[in-house]
C-alpha positions as CSV (number, residue, x, y, z in Angstrom):
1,X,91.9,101.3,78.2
2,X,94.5,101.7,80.2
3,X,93.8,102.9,83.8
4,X,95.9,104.8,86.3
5,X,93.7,103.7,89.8
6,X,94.4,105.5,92.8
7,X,94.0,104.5,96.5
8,X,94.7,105.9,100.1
9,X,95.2,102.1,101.6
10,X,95.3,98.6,99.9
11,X,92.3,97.1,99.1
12,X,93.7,93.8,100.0
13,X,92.8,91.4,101.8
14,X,89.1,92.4,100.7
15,X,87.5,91.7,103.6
16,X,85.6,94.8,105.0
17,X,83.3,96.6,103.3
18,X,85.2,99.5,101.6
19,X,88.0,97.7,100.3
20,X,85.8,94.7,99.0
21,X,84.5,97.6,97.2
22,X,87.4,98.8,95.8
23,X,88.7,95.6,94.9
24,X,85.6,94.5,93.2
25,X,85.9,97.3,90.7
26,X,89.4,96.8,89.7
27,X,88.6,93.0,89.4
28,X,85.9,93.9,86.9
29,X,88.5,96.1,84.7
30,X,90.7,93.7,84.7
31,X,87.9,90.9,83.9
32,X,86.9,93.3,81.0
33,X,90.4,93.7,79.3
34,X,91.7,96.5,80.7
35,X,95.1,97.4,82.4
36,X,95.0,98.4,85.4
37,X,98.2,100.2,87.4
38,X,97.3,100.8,91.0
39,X,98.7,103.3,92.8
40,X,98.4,102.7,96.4
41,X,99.4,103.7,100.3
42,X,101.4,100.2,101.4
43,X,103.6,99.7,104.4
44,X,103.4,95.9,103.5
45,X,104.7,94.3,100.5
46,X,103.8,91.1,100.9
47,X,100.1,92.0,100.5
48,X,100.8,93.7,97.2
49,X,102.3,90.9,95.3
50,X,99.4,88.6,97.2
51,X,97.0,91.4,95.7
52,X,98.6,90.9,91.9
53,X,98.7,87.2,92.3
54,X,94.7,87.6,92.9
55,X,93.7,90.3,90.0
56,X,96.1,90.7,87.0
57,X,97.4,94.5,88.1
58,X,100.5,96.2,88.5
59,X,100.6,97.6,91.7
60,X,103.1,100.6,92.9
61,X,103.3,100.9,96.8
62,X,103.9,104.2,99.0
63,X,105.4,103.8,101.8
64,X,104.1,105.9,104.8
65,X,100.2,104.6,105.2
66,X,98.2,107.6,106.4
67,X,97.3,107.3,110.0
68,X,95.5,109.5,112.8
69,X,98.3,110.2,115.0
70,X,97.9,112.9,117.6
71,X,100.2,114.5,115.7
72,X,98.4,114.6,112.6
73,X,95.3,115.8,114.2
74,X,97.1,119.0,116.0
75,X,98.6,120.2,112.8
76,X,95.3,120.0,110.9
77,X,94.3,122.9,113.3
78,X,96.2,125.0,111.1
79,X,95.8,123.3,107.7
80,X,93.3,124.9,105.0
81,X,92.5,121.2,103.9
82,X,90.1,118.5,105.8
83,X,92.3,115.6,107.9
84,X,92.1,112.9,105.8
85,X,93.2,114.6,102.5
86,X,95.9,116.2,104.7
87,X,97.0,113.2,105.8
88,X,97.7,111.8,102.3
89,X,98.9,114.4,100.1
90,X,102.4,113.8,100.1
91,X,105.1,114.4,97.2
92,X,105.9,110.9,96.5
93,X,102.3,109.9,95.9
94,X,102.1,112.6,93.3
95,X,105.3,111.9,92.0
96,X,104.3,107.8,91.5
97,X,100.8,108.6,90.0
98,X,102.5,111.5,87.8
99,X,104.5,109.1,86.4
100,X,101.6,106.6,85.9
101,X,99.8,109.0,84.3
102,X,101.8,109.3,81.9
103,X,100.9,106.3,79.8
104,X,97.2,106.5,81.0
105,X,93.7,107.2,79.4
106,X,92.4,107.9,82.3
107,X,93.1,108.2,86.7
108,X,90.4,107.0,88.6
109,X,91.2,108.6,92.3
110,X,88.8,106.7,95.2
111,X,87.5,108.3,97.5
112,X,88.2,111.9,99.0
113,X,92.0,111.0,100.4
114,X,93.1,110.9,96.7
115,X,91.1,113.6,95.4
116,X,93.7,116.1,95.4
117,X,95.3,114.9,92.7
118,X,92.7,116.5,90.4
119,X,94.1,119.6,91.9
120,X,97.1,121.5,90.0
121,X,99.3,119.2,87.4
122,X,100.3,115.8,88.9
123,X,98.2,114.2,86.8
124,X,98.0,114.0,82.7
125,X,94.9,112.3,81.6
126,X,91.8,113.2,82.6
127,X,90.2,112.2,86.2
128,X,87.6,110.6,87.4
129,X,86.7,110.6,91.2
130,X,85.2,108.0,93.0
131,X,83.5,109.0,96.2
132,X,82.1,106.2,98.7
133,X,80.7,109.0,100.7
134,X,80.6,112.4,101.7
135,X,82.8,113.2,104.7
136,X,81.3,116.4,105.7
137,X,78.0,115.2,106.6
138,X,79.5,112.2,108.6
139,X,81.7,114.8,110.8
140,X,78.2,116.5,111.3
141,X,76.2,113.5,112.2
142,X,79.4,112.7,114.8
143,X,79.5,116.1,116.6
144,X,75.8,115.6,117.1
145,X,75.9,112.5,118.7
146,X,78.9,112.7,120.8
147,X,79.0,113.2,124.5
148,X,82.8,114.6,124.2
149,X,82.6,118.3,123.8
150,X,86.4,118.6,122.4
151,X,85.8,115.6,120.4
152,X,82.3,117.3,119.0
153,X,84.5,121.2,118.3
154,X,87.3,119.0,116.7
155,X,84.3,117.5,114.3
156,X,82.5,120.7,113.5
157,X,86.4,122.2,112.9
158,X,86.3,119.4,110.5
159,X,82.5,119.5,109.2
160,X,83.1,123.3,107.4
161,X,86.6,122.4,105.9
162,X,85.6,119.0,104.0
163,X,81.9,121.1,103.2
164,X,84.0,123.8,101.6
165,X,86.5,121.0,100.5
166,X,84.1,118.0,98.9
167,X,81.8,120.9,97.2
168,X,85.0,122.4,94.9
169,X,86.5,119.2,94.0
170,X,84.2,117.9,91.0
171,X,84.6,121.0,89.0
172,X,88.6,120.5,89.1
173,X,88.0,116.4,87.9
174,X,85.9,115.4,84.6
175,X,83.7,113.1,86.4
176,X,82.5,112.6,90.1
177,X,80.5,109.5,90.3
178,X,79.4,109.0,94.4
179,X,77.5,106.2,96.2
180,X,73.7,107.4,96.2
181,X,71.7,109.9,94.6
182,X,71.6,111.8,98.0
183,X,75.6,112.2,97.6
184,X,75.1,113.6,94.6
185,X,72.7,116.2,96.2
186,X,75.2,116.5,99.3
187,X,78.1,117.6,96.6
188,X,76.1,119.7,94.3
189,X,77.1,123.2,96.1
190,X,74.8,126.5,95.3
191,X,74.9,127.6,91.4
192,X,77.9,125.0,90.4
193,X,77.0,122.3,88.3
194,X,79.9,120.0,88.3
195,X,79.5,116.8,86.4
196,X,78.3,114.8,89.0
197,X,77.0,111.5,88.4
198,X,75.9,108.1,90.3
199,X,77.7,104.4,90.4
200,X,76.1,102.1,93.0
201,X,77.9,99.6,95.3
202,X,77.4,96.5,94.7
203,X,78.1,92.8,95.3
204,X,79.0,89.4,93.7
205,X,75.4,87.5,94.1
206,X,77.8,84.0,93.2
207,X,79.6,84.5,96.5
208,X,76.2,84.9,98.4
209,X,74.4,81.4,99.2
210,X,71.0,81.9,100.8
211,X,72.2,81.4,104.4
212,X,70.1,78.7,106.5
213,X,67.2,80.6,108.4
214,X,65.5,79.5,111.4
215,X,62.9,82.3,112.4
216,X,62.5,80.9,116.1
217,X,66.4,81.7,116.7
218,X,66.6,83.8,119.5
219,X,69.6,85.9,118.0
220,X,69.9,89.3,116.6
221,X,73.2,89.8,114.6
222,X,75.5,93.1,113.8
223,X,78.2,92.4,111.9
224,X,80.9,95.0,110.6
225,X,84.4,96.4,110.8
226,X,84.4,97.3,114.7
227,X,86.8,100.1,113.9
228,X,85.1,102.1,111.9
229,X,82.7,105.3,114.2
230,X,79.9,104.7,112.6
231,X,79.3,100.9,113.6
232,X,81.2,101.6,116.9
233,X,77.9,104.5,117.4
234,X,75.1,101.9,116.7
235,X,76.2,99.2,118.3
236,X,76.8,100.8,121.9
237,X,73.7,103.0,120.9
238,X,71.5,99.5,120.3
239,X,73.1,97.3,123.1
240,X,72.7,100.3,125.7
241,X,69.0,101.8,124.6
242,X,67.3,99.3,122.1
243,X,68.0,95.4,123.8
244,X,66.5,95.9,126.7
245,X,63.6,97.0,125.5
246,X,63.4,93.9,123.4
247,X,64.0,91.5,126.0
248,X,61.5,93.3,128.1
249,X,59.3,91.3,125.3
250,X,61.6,88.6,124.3
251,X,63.5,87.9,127.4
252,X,65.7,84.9,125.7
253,X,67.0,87.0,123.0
254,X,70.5,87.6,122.2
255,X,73.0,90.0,120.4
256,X,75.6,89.0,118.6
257,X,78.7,92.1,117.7
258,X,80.8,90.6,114.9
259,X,83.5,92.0,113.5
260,X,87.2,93.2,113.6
261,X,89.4,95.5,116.1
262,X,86.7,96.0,118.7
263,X,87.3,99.1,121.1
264,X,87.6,98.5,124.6
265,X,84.0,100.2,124.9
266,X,82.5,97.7,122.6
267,X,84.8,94.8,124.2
268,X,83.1,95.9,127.7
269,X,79.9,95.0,126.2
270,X,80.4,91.5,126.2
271,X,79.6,91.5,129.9
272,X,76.2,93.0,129.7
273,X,73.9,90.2,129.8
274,X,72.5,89.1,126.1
275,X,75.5,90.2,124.4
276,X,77.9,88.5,123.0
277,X,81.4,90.3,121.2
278,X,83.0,88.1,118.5
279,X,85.8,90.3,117.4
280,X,87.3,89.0,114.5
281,X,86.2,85.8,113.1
282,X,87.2,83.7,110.0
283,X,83.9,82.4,109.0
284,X,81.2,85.0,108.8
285,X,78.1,83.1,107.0
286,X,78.4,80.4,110.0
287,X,77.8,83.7,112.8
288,X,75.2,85.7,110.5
289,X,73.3,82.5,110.0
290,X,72.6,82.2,113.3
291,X,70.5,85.3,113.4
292,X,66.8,85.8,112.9
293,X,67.5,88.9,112.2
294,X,70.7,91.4,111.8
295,X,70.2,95.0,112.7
296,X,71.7,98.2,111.1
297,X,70.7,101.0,113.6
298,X,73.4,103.3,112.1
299,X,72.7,107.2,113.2
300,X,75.9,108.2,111.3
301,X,76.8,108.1,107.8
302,X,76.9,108.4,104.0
303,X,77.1,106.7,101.1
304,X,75.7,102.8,101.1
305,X,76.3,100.4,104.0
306,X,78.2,97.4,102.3
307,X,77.0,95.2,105.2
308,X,73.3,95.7,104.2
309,X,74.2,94.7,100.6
310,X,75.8,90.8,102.4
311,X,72.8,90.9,104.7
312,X,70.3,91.1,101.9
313,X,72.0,88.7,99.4
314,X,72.2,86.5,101.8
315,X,68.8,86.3,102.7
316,X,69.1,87.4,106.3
317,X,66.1,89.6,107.2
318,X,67.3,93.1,108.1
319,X,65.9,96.0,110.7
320,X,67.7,99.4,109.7
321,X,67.5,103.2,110.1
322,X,66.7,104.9,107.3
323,X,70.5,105.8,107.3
324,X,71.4,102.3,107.0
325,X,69.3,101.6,103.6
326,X,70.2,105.0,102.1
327,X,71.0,104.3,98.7
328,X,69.5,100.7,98.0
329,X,66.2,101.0,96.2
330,X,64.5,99.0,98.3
331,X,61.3,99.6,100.3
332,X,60.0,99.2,104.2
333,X,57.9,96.6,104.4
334,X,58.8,94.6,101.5
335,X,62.3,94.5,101.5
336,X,63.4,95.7,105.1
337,X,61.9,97.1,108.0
338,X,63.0,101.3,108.5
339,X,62.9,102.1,111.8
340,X,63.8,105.3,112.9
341,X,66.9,106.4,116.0
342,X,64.2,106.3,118.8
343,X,64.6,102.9,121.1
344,X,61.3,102.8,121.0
345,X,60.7,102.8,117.7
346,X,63.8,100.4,116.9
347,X,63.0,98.2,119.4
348,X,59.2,97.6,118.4
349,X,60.6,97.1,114.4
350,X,62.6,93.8,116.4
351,X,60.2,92.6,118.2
352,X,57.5,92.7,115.0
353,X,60.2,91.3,112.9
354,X,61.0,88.3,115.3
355,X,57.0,87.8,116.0
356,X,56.7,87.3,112.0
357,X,57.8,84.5,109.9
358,X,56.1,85.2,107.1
359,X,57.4,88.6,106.5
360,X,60.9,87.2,107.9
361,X,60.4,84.4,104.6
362,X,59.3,87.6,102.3
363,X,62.3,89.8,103.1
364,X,64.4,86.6,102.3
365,X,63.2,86.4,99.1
366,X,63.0,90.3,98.1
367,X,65.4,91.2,99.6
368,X,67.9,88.8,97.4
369,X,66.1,89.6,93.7
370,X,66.6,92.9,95.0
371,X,70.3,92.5,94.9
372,X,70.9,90.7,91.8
373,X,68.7,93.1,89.9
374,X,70.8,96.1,91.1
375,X,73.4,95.6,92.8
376,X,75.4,93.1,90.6
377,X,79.4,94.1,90.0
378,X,78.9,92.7,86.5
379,X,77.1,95.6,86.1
380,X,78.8,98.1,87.8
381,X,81.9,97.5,86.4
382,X,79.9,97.9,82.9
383,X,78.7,101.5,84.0
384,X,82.1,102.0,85.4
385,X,83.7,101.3,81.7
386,X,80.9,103.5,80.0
387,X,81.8,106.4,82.5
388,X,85.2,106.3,81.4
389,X,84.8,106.2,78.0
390,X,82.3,109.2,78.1
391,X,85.1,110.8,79.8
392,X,87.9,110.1,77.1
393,X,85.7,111.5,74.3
394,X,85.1,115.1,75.6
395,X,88.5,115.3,76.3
């Protein structure tokens, strides 16, 4: 087949979560035989030819990344469309995958920042949209936990255009495929019945070793992009409400925030006694295999958190909101410990964790069959193919 894929950013270097997503699937078309022309948001050529030097695709760049300027965000007050598709619906990206199109069996469009293009005729081959989440329940989640009462108006503002927006887009594509089974139900809006369908994240269990694992460490890990809300919420939410509850019990433990582009916010944590603020850093298995355990406590959110997928396959024993685990298959108690957004609650899943070996060793174990059973690109990329071709027949 020949496939037109489109993207709002690079997924290169694939280092955080979402673009080792994306780059995972259009290293398994390629690996299958396919050709693969990406059409992508670039304000740095160098990384695209460094991207086609890695997977055999020919990639077309578009200048003018999408960013969240002030201004941006002041004239979405009177736009009709959500921010982030806003932001990326410009004519030369529809004149670029127009002309890809052309030659193409089908346009995969990832994620809700490309999803326009199923709207009106840019395109000529049938579409498939990808979604990695659903934006309208993450502006909901934020407005509820924020303490700014502009910043919680500007995400309701926000929550009833991409609800409106998100629900009407899989009847103008073919196919929808999201994350989890509750993103389907999220999309499915009252008496439509779009052809929505289901593709998991996944990971490549070969680039996973079982990580060393001492169960007396006195660490507890987070690791994640540190600009992304989400992980920015949990973190300050978990060093703030749920540590020192733990080391009320375990006075010698520690937490460990690893990841990239830390706000000042999380950056200030690093002085509050127990915790410790990495940034970025070049080897993640040597920090995450320091832990005991690595915690999840993510209040806001959809789709599947890629970081539990690493955690799991690489054996680390994991203590998550139900939030965190949505969409793995997995189960409390035998795979993870759920704990829910109380500090309480969260902090007493910790402490039981850490006071267990045994169940630290089982989670080890499950946790990684668990993974290579269903969460393996191989086959993803597989169901990804069959999608496709489902799509070019009814056509």
């Amino acid at each position: 087949m020949n496939v037109c894929f489109c993207t709002h950013r690079l997924p290169y270097p694939p280092l955080a979560g979402g673009k080792r997503e994306t780059y995972k699937l259009i290293e398994g078309l390629d690996a299958a035989g396919h050709t693969v022309d990406l059409v992508s948001y670039s304000d740095d050529p160098s990384l695209a030819a460094e991207m086609a030097e890695s997977v055999d695709c020919t990639i077309h760049t578009v200048s003018g990344l999408p960013n969240r300027t002030p201004t941006n965000l002041a004239r979405n007050l009177v736009s009709r469309d959500p921010l982030p598709v806003m932001k990326a619906d410009r004519d030369k990206f529809r004149t670029t995958v127009s002309e890809q199109s052309k030659d193409a069996d089908v346009v995969h469009l990832h994620a809700l920042q490309t999803s326009f293009l199923a709207r009106g005729n840019s395109v000529e081959a049938p579409t498939v949209i990808r979604f990695n989440n659903v934006k309208y329940d993450i502006y909901r989640q934020f407005a509820r936990f924020t303490d700014n009462p502009a910043k919680a108006a500007y995400a309701y503002l926000q929550y009833y255009k991409t609800k409106s927006y998100e629900r009407s887009i899989p009847t103008a594509s073919n196919l929808s495929l999201t994350i989890t089974p509750e993103d389907r139900e999220r999309l499915l809006s009252d008496g439509a019945t779009p052809n929505i369908d289901v593709l998991p994240a996944g990971v490549d269990p070969s680039e996973f070793d079982l990580l060393d694992h001492d169960p007396e460490s006195p660490v507890i890990t987070f690791f994640g992009s540190m600009d992304y809300h989400p992980n920015e919420d949990g973190v300050r939410w978990f060093a703030r409400e749920v540590l020192p509850l733990i080391r009320e019990q375990r006075p010698g433990v520690t937490f460990d925030v690893v990841g990239k582009d830390p706000s000042k916010e999380i950056r200030d944590l690093d002085s509050q006694e127990s915790v410790n603020v990495t940034g970025f850093v070049e080897d993640l298995g040597v920090h995450v295999a320091r832990a005991a355990v690595v915690v999840l406590p993510i209040r806001v959110g959809t789709g599947i958190r890629m970081k539990a997928l690493h955690a799991m396959a690489m054996g680390k024993p994991l203590v998550s909101t139900s939030l965190g685990v949505q969409g793995i298959d997995g189960k409390d108690g035998t795979h993870f410990s759920i704990a829910n957004d109380s500090p309480n609650a969260f902090a007493t899943a910790v402490v039981d964790l850490l006071d267990s070996p045994d169940q630290q060793a089982n989670y080890r174990q499950n946790a990684r069959e668990l993974i290579e059973r269903d969460h393996d690109w191989n086959r993803i990329a597989q169901s990804l193919e069959g999608f496709y071709e489902t799509v070019i027949a009814d056509v």
